[in-house]
N, C-alpha and C positions, 0 to 999 in steps of 0.2 A: 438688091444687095443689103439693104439697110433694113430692111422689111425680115430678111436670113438671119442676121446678124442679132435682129432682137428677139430670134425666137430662138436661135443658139448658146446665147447668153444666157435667159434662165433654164435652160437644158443642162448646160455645163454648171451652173450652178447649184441647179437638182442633185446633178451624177456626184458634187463632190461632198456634198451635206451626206449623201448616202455610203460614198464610199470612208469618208471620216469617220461617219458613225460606225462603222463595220470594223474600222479598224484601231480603235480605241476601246480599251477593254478597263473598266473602272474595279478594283480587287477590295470590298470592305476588310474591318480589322476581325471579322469573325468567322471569316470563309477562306477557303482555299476555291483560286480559279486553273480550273481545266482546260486548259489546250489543245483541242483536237484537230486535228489532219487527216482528213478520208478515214474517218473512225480512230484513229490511232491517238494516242495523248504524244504529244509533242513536248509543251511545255505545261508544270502548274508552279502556277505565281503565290506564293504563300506569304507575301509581304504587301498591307495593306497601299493604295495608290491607283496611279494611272500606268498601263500597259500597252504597248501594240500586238496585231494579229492581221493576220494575211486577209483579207475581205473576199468571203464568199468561199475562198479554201478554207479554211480555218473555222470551226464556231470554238463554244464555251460555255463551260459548265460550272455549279461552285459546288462543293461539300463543306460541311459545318466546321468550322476549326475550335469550336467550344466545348465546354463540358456538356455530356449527357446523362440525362438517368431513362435508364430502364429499369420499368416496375415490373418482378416476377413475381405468378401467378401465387396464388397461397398452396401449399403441397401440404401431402402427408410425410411425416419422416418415421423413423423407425431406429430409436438408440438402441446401445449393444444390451443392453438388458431386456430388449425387445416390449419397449414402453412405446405407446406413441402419441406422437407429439406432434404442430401447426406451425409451420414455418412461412413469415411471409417475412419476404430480401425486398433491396432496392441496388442495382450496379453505378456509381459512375463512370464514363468510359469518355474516349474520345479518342477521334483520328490519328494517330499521330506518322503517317508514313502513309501519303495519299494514293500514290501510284501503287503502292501494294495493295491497297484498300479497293482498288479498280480490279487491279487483277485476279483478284483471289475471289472480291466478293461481289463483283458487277462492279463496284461503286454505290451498290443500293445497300440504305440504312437499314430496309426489316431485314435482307439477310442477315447482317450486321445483328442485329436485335435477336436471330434466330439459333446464333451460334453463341451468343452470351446467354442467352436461356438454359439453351441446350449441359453447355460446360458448367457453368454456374450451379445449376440444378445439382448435376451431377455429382458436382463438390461437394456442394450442401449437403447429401445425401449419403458419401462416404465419410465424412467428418464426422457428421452426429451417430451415424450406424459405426462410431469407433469409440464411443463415450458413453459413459451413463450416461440417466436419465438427471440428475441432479448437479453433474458437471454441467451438463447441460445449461440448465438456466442459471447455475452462477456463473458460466464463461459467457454472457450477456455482456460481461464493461468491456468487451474489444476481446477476447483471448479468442472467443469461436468465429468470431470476422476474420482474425491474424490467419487462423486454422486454415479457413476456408481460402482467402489470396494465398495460402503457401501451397496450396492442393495443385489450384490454378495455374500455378506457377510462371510461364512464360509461352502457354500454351497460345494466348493471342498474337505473340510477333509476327506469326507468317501472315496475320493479316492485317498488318498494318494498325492494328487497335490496342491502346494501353487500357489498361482498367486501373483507374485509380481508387476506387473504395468498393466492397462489399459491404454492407450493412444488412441487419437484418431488424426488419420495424417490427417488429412479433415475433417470438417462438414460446410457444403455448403448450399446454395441455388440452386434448380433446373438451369442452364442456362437461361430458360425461363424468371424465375421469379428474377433474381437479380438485375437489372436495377430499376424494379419498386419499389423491397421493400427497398433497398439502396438510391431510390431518396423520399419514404416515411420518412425514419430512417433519413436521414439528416435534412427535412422539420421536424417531431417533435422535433429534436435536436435545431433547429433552433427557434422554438417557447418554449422552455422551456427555451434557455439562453436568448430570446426578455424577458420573462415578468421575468425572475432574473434580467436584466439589468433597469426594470420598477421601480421590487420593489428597488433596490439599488438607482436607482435614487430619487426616494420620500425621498428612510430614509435620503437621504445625504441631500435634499432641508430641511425636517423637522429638519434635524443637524443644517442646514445654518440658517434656523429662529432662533433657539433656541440661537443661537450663537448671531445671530445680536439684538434678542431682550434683552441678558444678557449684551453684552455690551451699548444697550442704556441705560439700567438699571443703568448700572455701572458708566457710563460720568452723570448721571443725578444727582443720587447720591452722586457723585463727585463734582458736580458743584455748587450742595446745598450747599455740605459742606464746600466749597472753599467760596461761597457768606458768609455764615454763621462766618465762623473764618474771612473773611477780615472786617464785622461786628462788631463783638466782637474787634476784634484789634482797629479798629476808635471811640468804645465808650470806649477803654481802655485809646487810645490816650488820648481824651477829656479830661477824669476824670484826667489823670494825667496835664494837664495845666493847670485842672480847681483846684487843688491841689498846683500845684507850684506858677500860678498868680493869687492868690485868693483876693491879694490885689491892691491898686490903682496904685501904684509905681509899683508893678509888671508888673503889666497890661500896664503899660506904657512902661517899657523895654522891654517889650515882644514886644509892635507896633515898639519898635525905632528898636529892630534888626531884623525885617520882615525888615521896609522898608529901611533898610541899604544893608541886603540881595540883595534886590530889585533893588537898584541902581546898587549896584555891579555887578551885573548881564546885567545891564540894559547896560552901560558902558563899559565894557568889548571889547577889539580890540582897533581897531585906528578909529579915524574918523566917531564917532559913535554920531549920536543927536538922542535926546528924546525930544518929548513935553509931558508935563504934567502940568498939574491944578495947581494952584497959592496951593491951601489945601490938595493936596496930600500928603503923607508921604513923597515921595522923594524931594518933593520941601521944604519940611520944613528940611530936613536935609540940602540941599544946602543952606538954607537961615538961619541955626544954629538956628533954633527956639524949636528942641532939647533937 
């Protein structure tokens, strides 16, 4: 009995290490675990931890819950000017609805990889076949990425997979062809900033006219009205002498201190002669006739 007992004891001890391990199911923080029952998904545990599972009915499986990239192939494209061009994409994507991702697609990633080729491509291919050649490579800072995820659209939910970025690490000109349409691209560049620099130049001459004809405007106007008030002031002048010596005696001191003025003026320094007329005003002042 005792001889049963110690060969039952590590038996039962065996069965239960085994059946424990069978029924503890460990979930990292970067996977999704699958659940299955006689092939069927049952439960998937998408929160990282420790789980249970039926031992021996039940296995387990995990799928990635991270980000992926698929690298597509390098293609030829062909834009609506019928130019062509070297496109080489990158997708990232990831699971995000795991039990769709079983159904739709096995649960297998090349499928997975097979249908984001596929759609992707696609995109790619109707975007640039809708753009020039020269949209082209300047919608490179994100505008022909936006294009292509809007093409896309929502075309992956039935199977469970989000795409979060298309990028495209290349889009090229054939070798062949880049010499020529690069020395094309700079020669239209070059005639569109010639006749911006045309029209800039006229509007700034028709500035300059405008300019030089405002100011002759202005000094003309100017110069009237400068004639004009020195005008008015000399017949104000008049009016007012003609007001203050309006009589004879005025009239007469008014000539004696001009021509006194006059002398004074006339005299002024050292060593100064004057001729003048016996009837001049100055000669009547030196001759006190006065």
């Amino acid at each position: 009995m005792k001889k049963a007992i110690k060969i039952i004891i590590p038996i039962i001890v065996v069965v239960a290490l085994v059946l424990s391990g069978n029924c503890f199911v460990v979930t990292q923080q970067n996977e999704y675990t699958i659940v299955r029952q006689f092939g069927a998904v049952v439960d998937i545990v998408d929160e990282p931890g420790l789980s249970m599972k039926l031992p021996f009915i039940q296995t387990t499986s995990t799928l990635p819950k991270t980000e992926m990239l698929y690298d597509l192939a390098v293609s030829d494209v062909i834009t609506s000017d019928k130019k062509s061009m070297v496109a080489d994409s990158f997708v990232l994507w990831r699971i995000s609805d795991p039990l769709m991702f079983i159904q739709t697609l096995s649960g297998n990633i090349a499928n997975a990889e097979y249908r984001i080729d596929t759609v992707v491509y696609n995109a790619l291919k109707t975007v640039i076949s809708s753009m020039k050649q020269e949209d082209v490579i300047s919608g490179r800072d994100g505008e022909l990425a936006q294009k292509i995820m809007d093409n896309v659209g929502n075309t992956f939910d039935k199977y469970g997979i989000t795409l979060l970025a298309i990028e495209t690490k290349r889009i090229d000109l054939p070798d062949e062809n880049k010499a020529a349409v690069y020395e094309r691209m700079i020669s239209e560049r070059g005639n569109i900033a010639a006749a911006y620099a045309a029209e800039g130049e006229a509007e700034a001459k028709q500035i300059r006219n405008e300019a030089d004809k405002t100011v002759e405007i202005t000094l003309s106007e100017a110069q009237a009205l400068a004639e004009k008030l020195k005008a008015e002031g000399e017949a104000e002048y008049m009016r007012i002498l003609s007001e203050v010596y309006d009589t004879e005696e005025e009239a007469d001191f008014y000539e004696f201190m001009r021509a006194l003025d006059m002398a004074i003026a006339s005299l002024g320094g050292e060593n100064n002669t004057i001729v003048i007329s016996s009837d001049s005003p100055i000669a009547r002042i030196l001759n006190g006739n006065y």
